[in-house]
NUNUDO-255690 format. One record per residue (C-alpha): residue number from 1; residue in three letters; chain; x, y, z. Coordinates in steps of 0.5 Angstrom, whole numbers, plus 2048, in hexadecimal, padded with zeros to 3 digits. Layout:
% residues N
TIGU  num  residuo  cadena    u    v    w
TIGU  NUM      ALA       A    X    Y    Z
...
//
This chain:
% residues 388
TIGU  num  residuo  cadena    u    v    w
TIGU    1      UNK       A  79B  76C  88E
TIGU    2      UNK       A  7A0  76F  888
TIGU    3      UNK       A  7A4  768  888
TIGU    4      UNK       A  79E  764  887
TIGU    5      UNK       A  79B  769  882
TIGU    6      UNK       A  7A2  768  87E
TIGU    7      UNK       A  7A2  761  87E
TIGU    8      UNK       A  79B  761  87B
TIGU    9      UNK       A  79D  766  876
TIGU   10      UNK       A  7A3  761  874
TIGU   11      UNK       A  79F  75B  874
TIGU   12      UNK       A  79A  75E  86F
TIGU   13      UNK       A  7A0  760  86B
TIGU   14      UNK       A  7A3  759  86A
TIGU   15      UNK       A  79C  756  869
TIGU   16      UNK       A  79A  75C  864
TIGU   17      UNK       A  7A1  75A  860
TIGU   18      UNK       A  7A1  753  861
TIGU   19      UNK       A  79A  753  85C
TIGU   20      UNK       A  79A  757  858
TIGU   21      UNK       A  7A2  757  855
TIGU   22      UNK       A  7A5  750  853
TIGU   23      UNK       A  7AB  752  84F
TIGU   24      UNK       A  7B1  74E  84C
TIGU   25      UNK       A  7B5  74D  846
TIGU   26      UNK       A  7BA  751  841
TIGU   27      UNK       A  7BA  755  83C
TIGU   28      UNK       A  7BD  753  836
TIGU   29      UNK       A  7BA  758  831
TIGU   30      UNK       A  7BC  756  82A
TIGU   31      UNK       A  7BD  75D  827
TIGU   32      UNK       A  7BF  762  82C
TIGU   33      UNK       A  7C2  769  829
TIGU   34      UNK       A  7C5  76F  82C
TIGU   35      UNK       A  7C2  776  82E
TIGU   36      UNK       A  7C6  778  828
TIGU   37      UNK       A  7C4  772  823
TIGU   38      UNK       A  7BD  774  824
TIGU   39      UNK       A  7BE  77C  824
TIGU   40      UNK       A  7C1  77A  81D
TIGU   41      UNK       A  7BC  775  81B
TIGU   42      UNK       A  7B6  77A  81D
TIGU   43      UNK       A  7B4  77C  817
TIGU   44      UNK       A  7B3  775  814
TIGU   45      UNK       A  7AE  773  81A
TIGU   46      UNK       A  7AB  779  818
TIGU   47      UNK       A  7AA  778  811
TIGU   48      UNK       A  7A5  771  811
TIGU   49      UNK       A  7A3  771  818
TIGU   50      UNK       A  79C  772  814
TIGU   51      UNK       A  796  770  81A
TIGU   52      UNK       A  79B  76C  81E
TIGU   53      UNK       A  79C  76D  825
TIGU   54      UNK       A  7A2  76C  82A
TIGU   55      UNK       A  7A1  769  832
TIGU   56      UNK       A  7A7  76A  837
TIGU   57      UNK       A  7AA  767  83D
TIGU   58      UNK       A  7AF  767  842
TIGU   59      UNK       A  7B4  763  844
TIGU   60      UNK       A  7B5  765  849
TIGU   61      UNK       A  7BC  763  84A
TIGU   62      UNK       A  7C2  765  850
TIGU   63      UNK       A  7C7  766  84B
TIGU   64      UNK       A  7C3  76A  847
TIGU   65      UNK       A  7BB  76B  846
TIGU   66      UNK       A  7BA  76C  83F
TIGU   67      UNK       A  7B3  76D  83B
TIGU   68      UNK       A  7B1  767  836
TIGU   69      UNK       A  7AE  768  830
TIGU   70      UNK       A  7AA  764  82C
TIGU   71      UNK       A  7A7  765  826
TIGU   72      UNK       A  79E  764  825
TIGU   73      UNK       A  79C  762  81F
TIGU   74      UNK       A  795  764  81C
TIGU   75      UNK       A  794  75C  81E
TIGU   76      UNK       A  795  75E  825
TIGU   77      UNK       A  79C  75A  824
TIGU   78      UNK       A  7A3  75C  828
TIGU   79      UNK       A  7A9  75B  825
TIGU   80      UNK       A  7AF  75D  82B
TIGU   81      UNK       A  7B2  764  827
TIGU   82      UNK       A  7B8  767  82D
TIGU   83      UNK       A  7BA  767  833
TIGU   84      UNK       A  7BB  770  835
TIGU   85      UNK       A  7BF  771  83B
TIGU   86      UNK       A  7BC  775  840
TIGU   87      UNK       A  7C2  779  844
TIGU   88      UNK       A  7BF  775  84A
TIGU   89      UNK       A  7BE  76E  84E
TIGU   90      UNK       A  7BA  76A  850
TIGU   91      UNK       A  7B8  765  855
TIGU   92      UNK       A  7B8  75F  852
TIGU   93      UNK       A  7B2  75D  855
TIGU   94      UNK       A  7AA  75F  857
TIGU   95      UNK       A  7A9  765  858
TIGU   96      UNK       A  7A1  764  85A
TIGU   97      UNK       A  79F  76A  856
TIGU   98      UNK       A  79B  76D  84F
TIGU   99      UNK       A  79E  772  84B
TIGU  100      UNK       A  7A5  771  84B
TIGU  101      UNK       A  7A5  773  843
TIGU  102      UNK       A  7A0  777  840
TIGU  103      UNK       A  79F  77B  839
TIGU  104      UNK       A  79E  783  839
TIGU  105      UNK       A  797  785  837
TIGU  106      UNK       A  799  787  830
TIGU  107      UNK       A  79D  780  830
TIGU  108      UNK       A  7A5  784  82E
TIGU  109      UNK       A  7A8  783  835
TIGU  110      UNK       A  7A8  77C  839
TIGU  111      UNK       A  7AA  77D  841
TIGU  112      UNK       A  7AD  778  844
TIGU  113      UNK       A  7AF  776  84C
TIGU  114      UNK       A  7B5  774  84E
TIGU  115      UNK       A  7B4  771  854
TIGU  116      UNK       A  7BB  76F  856
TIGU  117      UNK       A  7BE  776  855
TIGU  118      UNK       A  7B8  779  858
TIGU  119      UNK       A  7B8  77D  851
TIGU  120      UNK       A  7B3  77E  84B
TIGU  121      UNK       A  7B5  77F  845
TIGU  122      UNK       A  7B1  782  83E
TIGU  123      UNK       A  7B1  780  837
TIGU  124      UNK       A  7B0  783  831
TIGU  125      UNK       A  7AD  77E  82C
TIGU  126      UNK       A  7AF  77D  825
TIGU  127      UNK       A  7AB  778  821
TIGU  128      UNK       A  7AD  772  825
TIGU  129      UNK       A  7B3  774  828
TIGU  130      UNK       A  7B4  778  82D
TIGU  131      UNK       A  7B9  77E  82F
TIGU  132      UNK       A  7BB  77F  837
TIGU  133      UNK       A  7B9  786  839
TIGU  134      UNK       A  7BB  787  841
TIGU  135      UNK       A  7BB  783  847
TIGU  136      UNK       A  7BA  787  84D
TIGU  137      UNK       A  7BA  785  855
TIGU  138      UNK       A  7B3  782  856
TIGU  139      UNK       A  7B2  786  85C
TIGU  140      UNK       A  7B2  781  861
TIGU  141      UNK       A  7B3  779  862
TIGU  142      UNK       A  7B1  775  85D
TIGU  143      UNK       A  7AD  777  858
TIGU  144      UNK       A  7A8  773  856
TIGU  145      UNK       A  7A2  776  852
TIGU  146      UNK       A  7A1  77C  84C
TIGU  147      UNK       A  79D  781  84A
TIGU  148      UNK       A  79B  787  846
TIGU  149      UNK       A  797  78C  843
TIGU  150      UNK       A  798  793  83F
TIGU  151      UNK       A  79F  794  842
TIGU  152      UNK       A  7A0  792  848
TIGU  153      UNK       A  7A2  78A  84A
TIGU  154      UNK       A  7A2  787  851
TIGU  155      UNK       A  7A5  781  854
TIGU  156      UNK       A  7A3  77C  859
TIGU  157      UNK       A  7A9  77B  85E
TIGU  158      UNK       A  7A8  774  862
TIGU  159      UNK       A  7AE  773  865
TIGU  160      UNK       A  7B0  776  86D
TIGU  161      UNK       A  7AB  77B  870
TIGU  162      UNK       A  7A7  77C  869
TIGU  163      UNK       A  7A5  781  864
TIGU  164      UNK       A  7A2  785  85E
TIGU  165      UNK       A  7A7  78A  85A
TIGU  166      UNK       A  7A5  78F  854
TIGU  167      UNK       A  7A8  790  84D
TIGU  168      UNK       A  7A8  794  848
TIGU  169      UNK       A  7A9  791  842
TIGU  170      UNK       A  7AC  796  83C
TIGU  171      UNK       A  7AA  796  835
TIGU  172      UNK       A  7B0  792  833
TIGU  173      UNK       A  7AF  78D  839
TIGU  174      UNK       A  7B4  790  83E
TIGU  175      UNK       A  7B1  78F  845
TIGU  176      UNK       A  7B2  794  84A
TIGU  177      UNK       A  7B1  793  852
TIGU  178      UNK       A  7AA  798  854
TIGU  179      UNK       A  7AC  79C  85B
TIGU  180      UNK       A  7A8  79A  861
TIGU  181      UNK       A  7A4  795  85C
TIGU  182      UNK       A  7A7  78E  862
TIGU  183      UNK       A  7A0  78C  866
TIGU  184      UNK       A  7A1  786  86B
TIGU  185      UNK       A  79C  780  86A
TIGU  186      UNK       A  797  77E  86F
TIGU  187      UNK       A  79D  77B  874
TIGU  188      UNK       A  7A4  778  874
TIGU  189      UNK       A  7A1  771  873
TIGU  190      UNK       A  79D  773  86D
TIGU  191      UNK       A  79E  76D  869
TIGU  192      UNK       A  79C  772  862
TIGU  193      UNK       A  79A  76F  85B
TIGU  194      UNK       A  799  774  857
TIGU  195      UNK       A  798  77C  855
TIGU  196      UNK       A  794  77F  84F
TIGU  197      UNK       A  791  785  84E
TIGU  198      UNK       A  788  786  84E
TIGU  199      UNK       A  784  78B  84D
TIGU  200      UNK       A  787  78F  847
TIGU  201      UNK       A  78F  78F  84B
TIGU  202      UNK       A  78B  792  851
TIGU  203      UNK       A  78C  78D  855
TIGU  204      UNK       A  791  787  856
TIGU  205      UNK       A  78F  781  859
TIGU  206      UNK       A  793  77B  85D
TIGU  207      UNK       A  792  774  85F
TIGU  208      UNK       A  795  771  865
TIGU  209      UNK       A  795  76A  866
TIGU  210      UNK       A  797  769  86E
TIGU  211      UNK       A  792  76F  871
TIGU  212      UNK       A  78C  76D  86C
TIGU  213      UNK       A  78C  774  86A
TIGU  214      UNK       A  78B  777  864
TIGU  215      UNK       A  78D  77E  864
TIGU  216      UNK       A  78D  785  860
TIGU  217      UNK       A  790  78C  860
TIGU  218      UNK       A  78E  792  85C
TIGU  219      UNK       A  792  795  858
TIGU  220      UNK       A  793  79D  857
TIGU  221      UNK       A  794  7A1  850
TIGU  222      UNK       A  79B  7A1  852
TIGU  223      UNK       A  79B  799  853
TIGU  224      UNK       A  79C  799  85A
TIGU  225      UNK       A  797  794  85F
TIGU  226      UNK       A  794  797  863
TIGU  227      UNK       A  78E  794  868
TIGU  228      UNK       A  78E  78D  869
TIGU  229      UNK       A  788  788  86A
TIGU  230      UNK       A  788  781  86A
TIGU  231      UNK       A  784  77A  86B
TIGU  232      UNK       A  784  774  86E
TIGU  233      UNK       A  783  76F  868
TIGU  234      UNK       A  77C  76A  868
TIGU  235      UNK       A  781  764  868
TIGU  236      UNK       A  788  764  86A
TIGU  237      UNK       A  78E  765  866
TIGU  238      UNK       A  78D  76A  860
TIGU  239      UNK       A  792  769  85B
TIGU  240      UNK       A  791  76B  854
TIGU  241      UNK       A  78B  770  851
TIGU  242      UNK       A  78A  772  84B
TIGU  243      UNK       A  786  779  849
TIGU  244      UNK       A  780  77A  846
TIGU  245      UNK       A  77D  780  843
TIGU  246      UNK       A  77D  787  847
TIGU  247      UNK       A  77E  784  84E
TIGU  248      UNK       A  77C  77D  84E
TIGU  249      UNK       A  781  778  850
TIGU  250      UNK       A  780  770  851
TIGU  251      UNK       A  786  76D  856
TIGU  252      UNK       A  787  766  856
TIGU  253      UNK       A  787  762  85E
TIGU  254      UNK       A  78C  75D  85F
TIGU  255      UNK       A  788  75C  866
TIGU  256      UNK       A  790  75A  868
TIGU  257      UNK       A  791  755  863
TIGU  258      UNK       A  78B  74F  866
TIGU  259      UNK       A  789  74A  861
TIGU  260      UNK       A  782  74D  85D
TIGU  261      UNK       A  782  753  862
TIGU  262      UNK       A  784  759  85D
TIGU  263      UNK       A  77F  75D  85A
TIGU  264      UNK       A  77E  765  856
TIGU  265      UNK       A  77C  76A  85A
TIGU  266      UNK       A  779  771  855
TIGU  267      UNK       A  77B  777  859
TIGU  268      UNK       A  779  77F  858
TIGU  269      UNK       A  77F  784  858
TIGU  270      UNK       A  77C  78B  859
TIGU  271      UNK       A  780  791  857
TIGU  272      UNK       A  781  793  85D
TIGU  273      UNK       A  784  78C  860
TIGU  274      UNK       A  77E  789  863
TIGU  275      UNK       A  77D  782  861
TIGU  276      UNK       A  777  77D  862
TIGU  277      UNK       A  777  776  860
TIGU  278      UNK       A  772  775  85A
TIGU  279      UNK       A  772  76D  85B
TIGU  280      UNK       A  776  769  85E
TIGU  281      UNK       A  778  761  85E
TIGU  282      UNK       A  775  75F  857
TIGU  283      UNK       A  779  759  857
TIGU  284      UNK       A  77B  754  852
TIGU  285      UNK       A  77D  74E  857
TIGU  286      UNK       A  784  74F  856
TIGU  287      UNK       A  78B  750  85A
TIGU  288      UNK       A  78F  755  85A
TIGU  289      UNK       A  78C  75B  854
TIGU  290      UNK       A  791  760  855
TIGU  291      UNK       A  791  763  84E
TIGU  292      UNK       A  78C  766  84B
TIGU  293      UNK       A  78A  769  844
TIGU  294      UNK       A  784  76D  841
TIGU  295      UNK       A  783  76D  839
TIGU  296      UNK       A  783  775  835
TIGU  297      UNK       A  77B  774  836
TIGU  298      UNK       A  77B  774  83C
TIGU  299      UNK       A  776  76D  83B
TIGU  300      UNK       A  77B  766  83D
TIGU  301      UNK       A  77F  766  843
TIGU  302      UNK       A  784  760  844
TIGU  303      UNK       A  789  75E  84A
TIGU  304      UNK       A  78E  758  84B
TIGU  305      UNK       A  78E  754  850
TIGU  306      UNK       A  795  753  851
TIGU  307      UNK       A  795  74C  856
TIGU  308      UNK       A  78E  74A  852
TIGU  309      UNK       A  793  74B  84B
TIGU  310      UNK       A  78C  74E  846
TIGU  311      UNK       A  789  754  845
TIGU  312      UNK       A  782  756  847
TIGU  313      UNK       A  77E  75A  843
TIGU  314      UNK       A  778  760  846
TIGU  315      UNK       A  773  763  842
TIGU  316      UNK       A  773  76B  845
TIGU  317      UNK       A  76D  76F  844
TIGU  318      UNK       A  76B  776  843
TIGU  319      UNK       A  76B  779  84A
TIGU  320      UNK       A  773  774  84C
TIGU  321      UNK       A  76F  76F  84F
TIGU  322      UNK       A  772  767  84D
TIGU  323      UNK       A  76E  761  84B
TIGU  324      UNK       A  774  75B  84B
TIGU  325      UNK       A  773  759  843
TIGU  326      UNK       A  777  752  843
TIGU  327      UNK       A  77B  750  849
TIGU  328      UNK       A  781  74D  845
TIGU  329      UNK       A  781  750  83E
TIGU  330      UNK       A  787  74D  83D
TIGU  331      UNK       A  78C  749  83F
TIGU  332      UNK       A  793  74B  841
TIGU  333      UNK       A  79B  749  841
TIGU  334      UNK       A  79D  74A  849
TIGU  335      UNK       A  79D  74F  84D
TIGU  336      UNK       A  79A  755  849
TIGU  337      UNK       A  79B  75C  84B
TIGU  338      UNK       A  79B  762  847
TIGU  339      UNK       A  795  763  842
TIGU  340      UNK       A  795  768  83C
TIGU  341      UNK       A  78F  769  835
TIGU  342      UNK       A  791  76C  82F
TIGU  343      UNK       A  78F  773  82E
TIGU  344      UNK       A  789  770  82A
TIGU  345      UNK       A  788  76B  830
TIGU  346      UNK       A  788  766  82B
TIGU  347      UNK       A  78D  762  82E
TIGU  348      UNK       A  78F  761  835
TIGU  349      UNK       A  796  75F  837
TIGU  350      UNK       A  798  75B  83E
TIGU  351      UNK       A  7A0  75B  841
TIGU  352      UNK       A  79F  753  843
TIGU  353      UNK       A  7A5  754  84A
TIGU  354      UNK       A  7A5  74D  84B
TIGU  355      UNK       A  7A7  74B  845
TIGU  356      UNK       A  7AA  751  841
TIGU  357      UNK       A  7A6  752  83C
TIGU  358      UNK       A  7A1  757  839
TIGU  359      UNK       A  79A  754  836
TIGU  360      UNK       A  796  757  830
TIGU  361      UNK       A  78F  758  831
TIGU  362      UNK       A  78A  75A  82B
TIGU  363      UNK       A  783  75F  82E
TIGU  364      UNK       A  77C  75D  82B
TIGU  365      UNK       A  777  762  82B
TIGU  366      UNK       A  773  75E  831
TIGU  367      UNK       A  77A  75E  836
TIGU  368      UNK       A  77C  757  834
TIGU  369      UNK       A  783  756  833
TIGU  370      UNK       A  787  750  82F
TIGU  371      UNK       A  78E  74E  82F
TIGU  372      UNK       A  793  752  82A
TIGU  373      UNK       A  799  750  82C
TIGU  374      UNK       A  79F  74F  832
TIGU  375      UNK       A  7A5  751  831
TIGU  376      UNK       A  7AA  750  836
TIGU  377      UNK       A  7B2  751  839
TIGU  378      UNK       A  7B0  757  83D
TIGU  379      UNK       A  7B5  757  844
TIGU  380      UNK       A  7B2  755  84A
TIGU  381      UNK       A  7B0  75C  84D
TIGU  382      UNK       A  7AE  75E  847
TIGU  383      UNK       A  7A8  764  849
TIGU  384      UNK       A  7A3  769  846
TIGU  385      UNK       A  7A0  769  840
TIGU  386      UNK       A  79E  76E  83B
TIGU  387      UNK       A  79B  76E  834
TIGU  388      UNK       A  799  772  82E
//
């Protein structure tokens, strides 16, 4: 029986990364600077960034991950700025995951994983450059996902039997390791997608692909889990999710990657861990929604639909519950994968893992989306998507 739930496990696995990540071509940026370059030039950045913003990626590379910066222009265009080392490697593959790079709350230090290396590095950001800070041991196997509030960051291993690791992050972005603070997922074939804090940090929250489980654990004053709880999710394969409000999240449902099966689910995490599900299988008649974003005002959801290669818009209303807006806002290069709006939700950003590319795409104030720009070159592999 063990064997067979194994098998399971696996093939759910390979149909998951089958769908949902495509990845080819190589990087050849046409400006790459150093760590040093950039701490020299930081002041520059400073002195016109004006209303600009930046998005960042990884490239995810086995010689050496490194995080991609471009610069956002107030038209919502990218120009490739540098390339940063991370003191870590990567996969130079899918990692079925959200969250590999995300920005602190206060927009100074970037956090990145390095799935290779089993590390997590920290930035310190200087305009458009970055400084590295520390790249610690992840606390397990593959970590794949990041989150954080006030001080405390954790990391979502997805590799061997599976975990969950605590930080704390110091004010000059130096990471160091909370004792006792590594929980075990679900089981050992969890298949997990994604971790984040709800609830005002009190609660931390992981999707699980091959159980079909979302999972919370409470966290104390000193930052430690405490109870565990979880949920078996309204349609198979919850993968990323995207916070709303105090303790709202709408998690996208891949329904292991069949054809116009995906769908988003709307779910409550109470402060004490317990989750119920809001709304469930609100779909778009797409294939493979594995990413999922909601705007500053918490009104417009989107997902893209990695085998279907276009996004799909959502309107949310007041109580979390979802209405779908339009089943293809968008067209898209192949293979998109990670998502990610500008601070106003003026813009949204897709990481295209088919084709290596990043697509730009301007907000209206009813959700709809137009098409900016692609840029392109990103190495195949190339994960996570964060945005300011």
């Amino acid at each position: 029986m063990n064997h067979a739930r194994k098998l399971v496990s696996v093939a759910i696995m390979a149909l998951t990364f089958t769908a949902c990540q495509k990845e080819k071509q190589a990087f050849e940026p046409n400006e790459e600077l150093s760590a040093e370059a950039a701490a020299e030039s930081s002041s520059n950045s400073h002195s016109n960034s004006g209303s600009r913003g930046a998005v960042y990626t990884l490239s995810n590379q086995v010689s050496g991950n490194k995080v991609v910066v471009y610069r956002r222009a107030s038209d919502g265009e990218l120009s490739l700025h540098a390339a940063f080392p991370t003191g870590g490697k990567g996969t130079g593959g899918g990692l079925g995951n959200q969250g590999a790079v995300i920005l602190t709350d206060d927009e100074k230090i970037l956090l990145a994983v390095n799935a290779g290396s089993n590390t997590i590095s920290s930035f310190k950001i200087l305009g458009n450059n970055l400084r590295l800070i520390s790249t610690v041991h992840s606390g397990g196997v593959t970590p794949i996902s990041i989150t954080q509030h006030d001080n405390l960051v954790y990391v979502l291993n997805a590799g061997g039997d599976g975990n969950i690791a605590g930080f704390r992050i110091h004010y000059d972005g130096r990471l160091s390791r909370i004792p006792g603070s590594k929980r075990p997922l679900s089981s050992k074939t969890a298949g997990a997608a994604q971790i984040s804090f709800v609830n005002d940090g009190k609660v931390l929250v992981v999707t699980e692909k091959a159980t079909n489980k979302i999972i919370t654990y409470t966290v104390n004053y000193y930052g430690v889990p405490g109870a565990f709880h979880s949920i078996t999710s309204a349609t198979p394969t919850p993968f990323g999710f995207a916070v709303r409000g105090f303790g709202n999240i709408i998690v996208s449902e891949a329904a292991g990657g069949a054809p116009g099966a995906s769908v988003l689910s709307s779910y409550r995490i109470h402060p004490n861990g317990n989750i119920n599900l809001l709304e469930g299988t609100v779909s778009a008649g797409q294939t493979a929604a594995c990413w999922v974003v909601v705007t500053d005002n918490k009104k417009f959801a989107y997902t893209t639909n990695t085998a279907s290669n276009n996004i799909s818009s959502f309107s949310v209303r007041s109580g979390g519950t979802l209405d779908v807006l339009s089943a293809i806002a968008a067209t898209t290069e192949t293979g998109p994968i990670d998502a990610g709006l500008s601070r106003d939700s003026r813009f949204l950003y897709v990481l295209n893992s088919g084709s290596g590319s990043i697509g730009g795409y301007s907000v209206n104030s009813s959700g709809g989306l137009s098409s900016v720009q692609v840029v392109s070159g990103l190495p195949a592999g190339a994960n996570g998507l964060a945005v300011k």
